[in-house]
N, C-alpha and C positions, 0 to 999 in steps of 0.2 A: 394628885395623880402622879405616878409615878417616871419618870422620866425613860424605862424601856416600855411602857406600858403608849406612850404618847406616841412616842417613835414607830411602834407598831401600828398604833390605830391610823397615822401622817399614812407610813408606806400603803395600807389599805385600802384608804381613801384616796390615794392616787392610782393604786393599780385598779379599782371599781371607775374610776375619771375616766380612766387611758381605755379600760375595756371597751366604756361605753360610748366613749369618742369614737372608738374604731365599728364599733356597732352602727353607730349613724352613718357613718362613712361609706357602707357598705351597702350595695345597691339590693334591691327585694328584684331580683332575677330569677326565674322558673325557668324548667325545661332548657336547660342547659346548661355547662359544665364551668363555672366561673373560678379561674384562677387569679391570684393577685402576683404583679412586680414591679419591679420595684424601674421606676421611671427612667434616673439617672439623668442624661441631658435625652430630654425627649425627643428631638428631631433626630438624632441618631439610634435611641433603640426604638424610635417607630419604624425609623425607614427600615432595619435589620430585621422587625417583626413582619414588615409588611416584604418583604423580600424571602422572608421564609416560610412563608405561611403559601400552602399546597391547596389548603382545602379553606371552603368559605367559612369567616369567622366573624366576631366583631372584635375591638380594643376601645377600650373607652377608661376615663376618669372623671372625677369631678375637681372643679371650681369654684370658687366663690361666683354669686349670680348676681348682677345689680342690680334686680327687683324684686323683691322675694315675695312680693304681692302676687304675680304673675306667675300660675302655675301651668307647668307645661308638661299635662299627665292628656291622658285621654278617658275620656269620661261618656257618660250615656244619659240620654234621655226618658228613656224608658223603649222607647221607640225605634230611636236612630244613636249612630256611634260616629263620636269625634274624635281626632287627635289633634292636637294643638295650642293653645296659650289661652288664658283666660283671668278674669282678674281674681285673690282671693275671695270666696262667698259667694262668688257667681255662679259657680258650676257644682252639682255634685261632686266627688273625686273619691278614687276613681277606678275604674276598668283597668282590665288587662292590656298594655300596647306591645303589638306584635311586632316583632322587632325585622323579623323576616319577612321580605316580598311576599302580595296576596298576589298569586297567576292570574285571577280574572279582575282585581284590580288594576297591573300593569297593562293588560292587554286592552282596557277601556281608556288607557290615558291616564288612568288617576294613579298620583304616588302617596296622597294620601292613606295611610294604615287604617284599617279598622279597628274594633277591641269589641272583647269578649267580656267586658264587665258588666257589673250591674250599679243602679243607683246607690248613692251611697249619701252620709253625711256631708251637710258643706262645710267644708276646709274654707275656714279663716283667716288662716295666715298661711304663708307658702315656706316651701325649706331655701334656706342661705345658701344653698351650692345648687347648681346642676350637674346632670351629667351629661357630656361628649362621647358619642358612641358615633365611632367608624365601622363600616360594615368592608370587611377586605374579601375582595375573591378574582383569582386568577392573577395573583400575586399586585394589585393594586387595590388603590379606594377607591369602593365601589357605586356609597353614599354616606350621606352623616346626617344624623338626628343630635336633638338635645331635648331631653326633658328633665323636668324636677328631679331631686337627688332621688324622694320617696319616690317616683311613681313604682307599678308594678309591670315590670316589664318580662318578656315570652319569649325568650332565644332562639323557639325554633328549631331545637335541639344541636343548634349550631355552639359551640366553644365562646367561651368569652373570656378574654384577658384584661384584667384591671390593671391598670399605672399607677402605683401609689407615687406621693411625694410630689405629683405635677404641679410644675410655678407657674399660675397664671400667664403670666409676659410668653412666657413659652408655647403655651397654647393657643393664645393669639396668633403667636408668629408662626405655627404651625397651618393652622385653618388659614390664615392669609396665605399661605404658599400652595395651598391647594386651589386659590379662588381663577376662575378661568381655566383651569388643566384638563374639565371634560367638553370635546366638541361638540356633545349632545347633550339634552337631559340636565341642562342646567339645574333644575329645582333641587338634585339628590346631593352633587357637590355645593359648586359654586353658591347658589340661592341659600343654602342650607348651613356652607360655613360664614357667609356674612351673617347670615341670622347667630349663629353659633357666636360671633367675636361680637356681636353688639349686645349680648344675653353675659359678658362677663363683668364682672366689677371692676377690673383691673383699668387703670388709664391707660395703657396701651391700645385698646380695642379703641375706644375714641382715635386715638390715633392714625389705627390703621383703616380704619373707613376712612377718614378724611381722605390718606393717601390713594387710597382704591378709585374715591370718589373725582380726584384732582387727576390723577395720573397712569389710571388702567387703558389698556389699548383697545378695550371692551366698551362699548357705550353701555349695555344693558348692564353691564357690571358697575359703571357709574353711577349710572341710576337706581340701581337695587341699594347701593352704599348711602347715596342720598336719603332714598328710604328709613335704613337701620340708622344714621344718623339723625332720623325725626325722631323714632321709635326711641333713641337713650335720649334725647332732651338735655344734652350737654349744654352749656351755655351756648356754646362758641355755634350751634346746629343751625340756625336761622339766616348765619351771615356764610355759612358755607354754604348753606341751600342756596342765597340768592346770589353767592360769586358765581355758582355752577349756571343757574341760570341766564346770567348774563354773558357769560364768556365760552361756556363747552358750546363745541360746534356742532355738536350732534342734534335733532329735532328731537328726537327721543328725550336724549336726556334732561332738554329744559323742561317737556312736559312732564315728566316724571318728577323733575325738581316744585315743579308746581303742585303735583302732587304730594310730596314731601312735606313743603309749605302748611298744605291742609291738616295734617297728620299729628303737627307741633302740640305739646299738651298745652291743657289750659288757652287753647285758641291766639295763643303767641303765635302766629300764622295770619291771622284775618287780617290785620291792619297793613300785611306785604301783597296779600292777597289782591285787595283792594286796590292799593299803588298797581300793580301789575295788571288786572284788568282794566284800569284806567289809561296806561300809559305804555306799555309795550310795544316795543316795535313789529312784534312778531303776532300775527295775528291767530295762527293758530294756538300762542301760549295765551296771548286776552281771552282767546276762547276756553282754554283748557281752566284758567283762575277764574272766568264767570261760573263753570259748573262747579265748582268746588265750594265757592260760596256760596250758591242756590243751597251743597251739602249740608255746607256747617254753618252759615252764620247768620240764618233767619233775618231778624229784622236791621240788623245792621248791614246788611251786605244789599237788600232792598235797593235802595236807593242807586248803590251803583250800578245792578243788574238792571232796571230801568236807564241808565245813563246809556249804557251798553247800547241799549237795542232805540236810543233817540240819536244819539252821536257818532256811535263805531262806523266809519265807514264801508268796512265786509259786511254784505250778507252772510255770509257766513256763523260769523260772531254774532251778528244779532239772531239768527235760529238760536244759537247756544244760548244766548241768554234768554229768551222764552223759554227754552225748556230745562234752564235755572230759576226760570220763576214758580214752574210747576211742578219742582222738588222742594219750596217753601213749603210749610205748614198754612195747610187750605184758606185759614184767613189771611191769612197776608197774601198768597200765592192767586185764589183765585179772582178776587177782584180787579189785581193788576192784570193779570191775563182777561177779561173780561176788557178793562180799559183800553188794552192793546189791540184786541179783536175791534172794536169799534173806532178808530181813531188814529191809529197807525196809518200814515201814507204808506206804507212799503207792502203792496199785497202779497208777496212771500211771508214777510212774516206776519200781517193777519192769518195768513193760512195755519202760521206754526199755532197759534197763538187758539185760533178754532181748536185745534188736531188734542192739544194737550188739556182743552177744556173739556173734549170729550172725552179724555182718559182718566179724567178727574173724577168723573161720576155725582159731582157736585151739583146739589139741588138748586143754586145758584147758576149754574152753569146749562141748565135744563132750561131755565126762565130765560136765559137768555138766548136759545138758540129759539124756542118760540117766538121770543121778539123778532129777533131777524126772518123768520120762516114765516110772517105771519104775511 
């Protein structure tokens, strides 16, 4: 083979590479007008974009995404329409997500979008970027979404501006400078760029939850960081959750961090869980770790959820743990509740202990109320 012949076929097969890199790169956007530019240092030509822009638009780019299992398209059941994360294989993929405010969903409360797709193949594998879409109107950020690079998304008929070349680390520090800036309507910013900074691959984002988590003036914003720090499963997430809850002075945000706890994959969680409903000072957080354990950890958590409602000194905490025993799986769940209806000194919680055997609808639980009724 000849040596211009080689040289020709090399340039080919890089310019067919290059095409189709940029092909994937490029968002499946309908109904509306998608330009591309070029990034530059991002927090300056967004703020320029978002300071000249007159009429409502979006800006978005993508990133690398640290799960790519997790796709975040919006999809249907046949019946009903989702938008939001789901794991690869699980879900049809997907519908159309409407990138613009629905009127009669705002107006009911709900920010969740609807979609106009229909059922589709299960998607196996998820795509290696998302994208980060700002919705700007009346010259600020209005809200921010992120989905999968591929989803098919509905502008709206509204303008869309692409950022090529954005460096991860930028786009964290971006989204982190938006978190807390709306007084209201937390879910569209704030809730929305933590989601957004825990959804990137970059170790930055680790980073800046922690900080969020450690040092926002915001308790809900601590808490929600706590959250997105279960949700990436960093190593270091466990010992952050449990600094938080022993030292932030917020109520909120230890319960939250208890919730966090739960959240940990692979159940790295229960074994803190346990210490904490055992031994807390705080008795609304023992309470908050006995339901979370009722959640996730069936027969291992058993034991201490019974300890709870023989030892705890709140009433309180013992309610919760009764009706942590009756979010176990009915055999395990309902016989202790059964034992605790009969044999418990504390007649409140017989009473919880009655209340949730009748919600149980357990044939076991029939048998026994004719015992006592007889």
């Amino acid at each position: 083979m000849s040596r211009p012949y080689v040289c020709m076929l090399l340039a080919l097969m890089t310019a067919v590479g290059l095409a189709t890199a940029a092909a994937a790169q490029q968002p499946r956007i309908t109904n509306g007008q998608v330009s591309n530019r070029p990034a530059g240092t991002l927090a300056q030509t967004f703020r320029s974009m978002v300071a000249s822009q007159t009429d409502a638009a979006w800006i978005g780019y993508t990133v690398p995404v640290k799960d790519r299992d997790s796709i975040m398209c919006c999809w249907t059941d046949g019946e009903s329409h989702f938008s939001g994360s789901m794991r690869a294989g699980e879900a049809p993929c997907c519908g159309f997500c409407r990138l613009e405010p629905n009127a009669a969903r705002e107006a009911a409360g709900n920010a969740v979008q609807p979609t106009t797709g229909a059922t589709g193949p299960i998607r196996l594998e998820g795509s290696d970027r998302m994208l980060v879409m700002f919705r700007i109107a009346e010259k600020q950020v209005d809200r921010v979404r992120v989905f999968s690079e591929d989803c098919q998304l509905d502008a709206g008929e509204r303008p869309v501006y692409m950022l090529d070349g954005v460096q991860p680390a930028e786009s964290v520090a971006l989204l982190e400078s938006l978190v807390g800036t709306e007084p209201t309507r937390k879910g569209r910013i704030t809730n929305a760029s933590l989601n957004a900074i825990a959804q990137h691959a970059d170790a930055t984002a680790a980073a800046a939850l922690e900080r969020l988590a450690k040092n926002h003036a915001a308790a809900n914003v601590r808490g929600e960081a706590l959250f997105w720090l279960a949700q990436r499963g960093d190593a270091n997430a466990s010992a952050l959750i449990l600094s938080a809850l022993e030292k932030d002075p917020a109520p909120d945000v230890r319960k939250r961090a208890v919730f966090a706890l739960s959240q940990l994959r692979n159940d790295q969680g229960v074994d803190a869980l346990i210490r904490v409903a055992r031994s807390h000072a705080d008795a609304p957080v023992r309470g908050e770790a006995i339901f979370w354990l009722g959640q996730k950890a069936g027969k291992k958590a058993a034991g201490t959820i019974t300890e709870a409602i023989e030892k705890d000194p709140e009433t309180e905490v013992k309610k919760r743990a009764v009706f942590a025993l009756s979010q176990l799986p009915k055999d395990e769940g309902v016989p202790l509740l059964i034992d605790i209806a009969r044999k418990n000194t504390n007649p409140v919680v017989r009473k919880q202990a009655i209340f949730w055997l009748g919600q149980s609808k357990d044939p076991r639980a029939i048998e026994f109320f004719a015992e006592i009724l007889k």
